[in-house]
N, C-alpha and C positions, 0 to 999 in steps of 0.2 A: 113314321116321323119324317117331314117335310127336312131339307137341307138344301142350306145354300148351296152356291157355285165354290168351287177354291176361289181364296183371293189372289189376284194378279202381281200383287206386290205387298212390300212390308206396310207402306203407307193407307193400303186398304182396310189391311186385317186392323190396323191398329184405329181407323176412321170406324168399322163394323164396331170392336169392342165399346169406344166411345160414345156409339149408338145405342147400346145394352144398357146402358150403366142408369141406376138409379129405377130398371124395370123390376118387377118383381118376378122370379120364376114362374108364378103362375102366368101370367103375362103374357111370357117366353113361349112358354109350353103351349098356350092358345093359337100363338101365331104360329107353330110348329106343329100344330096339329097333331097333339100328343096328351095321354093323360099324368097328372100330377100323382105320386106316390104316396100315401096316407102317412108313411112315415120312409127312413132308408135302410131297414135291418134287412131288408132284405132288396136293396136296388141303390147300392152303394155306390154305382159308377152313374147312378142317372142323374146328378149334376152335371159332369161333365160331358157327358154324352150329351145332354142338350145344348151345353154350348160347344163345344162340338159342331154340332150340325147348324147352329147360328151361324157358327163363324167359318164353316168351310172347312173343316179340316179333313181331313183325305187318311189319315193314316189305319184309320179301325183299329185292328188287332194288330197291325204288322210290325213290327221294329226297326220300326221308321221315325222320325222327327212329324209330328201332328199336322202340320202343313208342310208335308215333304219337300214341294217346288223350294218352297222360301228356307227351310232349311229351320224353323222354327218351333218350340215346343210348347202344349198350352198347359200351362199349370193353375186349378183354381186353388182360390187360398182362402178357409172357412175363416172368418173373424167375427169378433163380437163388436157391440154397438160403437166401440169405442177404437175401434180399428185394430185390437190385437189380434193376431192368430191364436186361434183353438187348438190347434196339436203342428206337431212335427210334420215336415211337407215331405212324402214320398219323390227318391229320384229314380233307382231302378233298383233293380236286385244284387244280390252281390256272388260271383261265381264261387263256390267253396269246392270246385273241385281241380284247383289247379290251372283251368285255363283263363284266369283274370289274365287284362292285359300289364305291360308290365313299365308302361310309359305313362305318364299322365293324361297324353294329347291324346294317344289309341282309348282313352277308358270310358267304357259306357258314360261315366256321371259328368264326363269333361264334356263329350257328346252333346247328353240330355241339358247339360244346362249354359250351352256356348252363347245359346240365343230363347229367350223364355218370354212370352206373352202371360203375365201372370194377370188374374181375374178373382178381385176379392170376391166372395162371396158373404154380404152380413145377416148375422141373426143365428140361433139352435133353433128356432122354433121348427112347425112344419113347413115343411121342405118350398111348397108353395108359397108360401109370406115373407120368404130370403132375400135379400134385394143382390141387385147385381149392382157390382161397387164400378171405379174406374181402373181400367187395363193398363196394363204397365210393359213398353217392350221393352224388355231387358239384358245388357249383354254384362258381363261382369268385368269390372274396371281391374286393374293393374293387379292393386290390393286386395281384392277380394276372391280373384282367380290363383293369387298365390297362397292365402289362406286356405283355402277351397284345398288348393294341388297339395298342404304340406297335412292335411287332414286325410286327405285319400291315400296318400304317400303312406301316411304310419300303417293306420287302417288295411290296405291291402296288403301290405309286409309283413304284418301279421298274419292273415291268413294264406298269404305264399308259405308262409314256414310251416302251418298246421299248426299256429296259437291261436287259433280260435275263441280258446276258452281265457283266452286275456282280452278279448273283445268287450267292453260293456258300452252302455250309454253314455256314459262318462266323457268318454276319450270323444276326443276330435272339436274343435271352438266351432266351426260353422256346421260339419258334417260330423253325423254318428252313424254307428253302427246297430240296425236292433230287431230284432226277431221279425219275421214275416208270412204267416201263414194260416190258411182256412182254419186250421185245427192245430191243433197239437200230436197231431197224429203226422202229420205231412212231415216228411224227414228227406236228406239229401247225403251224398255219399261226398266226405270229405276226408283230409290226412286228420290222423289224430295223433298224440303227443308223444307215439314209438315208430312212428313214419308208416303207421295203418291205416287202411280205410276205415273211416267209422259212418254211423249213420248219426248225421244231427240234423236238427229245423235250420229251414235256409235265413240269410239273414235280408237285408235291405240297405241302401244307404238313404239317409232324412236328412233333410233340411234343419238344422233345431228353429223353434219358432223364434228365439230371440234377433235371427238372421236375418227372416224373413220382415221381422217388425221391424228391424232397421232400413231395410230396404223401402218399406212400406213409406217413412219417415221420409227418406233418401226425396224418394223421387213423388210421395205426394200430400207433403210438407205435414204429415200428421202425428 
């Protein structure tokens, strides 16, 4: 697969993404010199990965910010015809073995979503007929970073104590908490409810999609 340069600045990447928009992945993928997936059961990062390498992002695997120089992170966001989101937007995972940080400003999710180039993507059909929607740089206003902080706040308090098992979907207005793994077989070593090690499935923190469609709204007026 063919890849750009990093962008030099914020003004670029977000000039790139406003170039994407209204292509169709299959499109994308021609120019990048790459084949299209017949479906994504089994190539479930190769959205992103192809923009990704449109847009220059540097990070690969590493646990890093997507365009590390700029300090920014790309998040696609599946929607239907009608600009809602399809599911819950993954932020990162959630440590269940005590060494969560214990500040809001140190926490991966504060991190991962300080500064966010989000990139609708529209349509379920196959994966080539998707259109690529308009990019959003986003940084989170006053209100919505204290929503954010008092969601992760409860949410990781709870798993600092080893309540775990009071964790549901439920909890948190913009951020939840909810299961994350290949299988069900994939388990993680955390406190359990006599201050023991137990073995449980690790968890995630998401985006809820009602957040996402606000924002969506927010900044491009739909």
């Amino acid at each position: 697969m063919r890849r750009s340069a990093p962008p030099r600045d914020e003004a670029q990447l977000l000039e790139r993404a406003t170039g994407l928009a209204g292509r169709t992945l299959s499109e994308l993928a021609e120019v990048l010199e790459t084949p299209v997936p017949v479906d994504l059961k089994r190539h479930k990062g190769w959205i992103g990965q192809l923009l990704e390498a449109a847009l220059g992002a540097t990070a690969s695997t590493r646990p890093v910010p997507d365009f590390e120089a700029l300090g920014v992170e790309l998040k696609t966001l599946p929607v239907d015809a009608m600009g809602k989101p399809r599911e819950s937007t993954f932020v990162c995972s959630a440590a269940l073995d005590g060494s969560m940080a214990t500040r809001w400003k140190d926490s991966r999710v504060c991190h991962k979503l300080s500064i966010v180039l989000w990139v609708p993507v529209i349509g379920g059909g196959p994966p080539g007929e998707r259109l690529i929607g308009q990019g959003i740089l986003w940084r989170p206003d006053e209100a919505e970073e204290a929503a954010l902080r008092a969601d992760w706040e409860e949410l990781s308090g709870l798993l600092a104590l080893g309540e775990h098992w009071q964790v549901d979907a439920r909890r948190g207005k913009l951020l939840q908490l909810r299961p994350k793994a290949a299988h069900s077989g994939t388990l993680t070593w955390t406190l359990g409810r006599e201050g023991d090690w137990v073995r449980e499935g690790p968890r995630g923190f998401y985006l809820r999609p009602g957040f996402t469609a606000e924002l969506l709204r927010k900044h491009l007026r739909m």
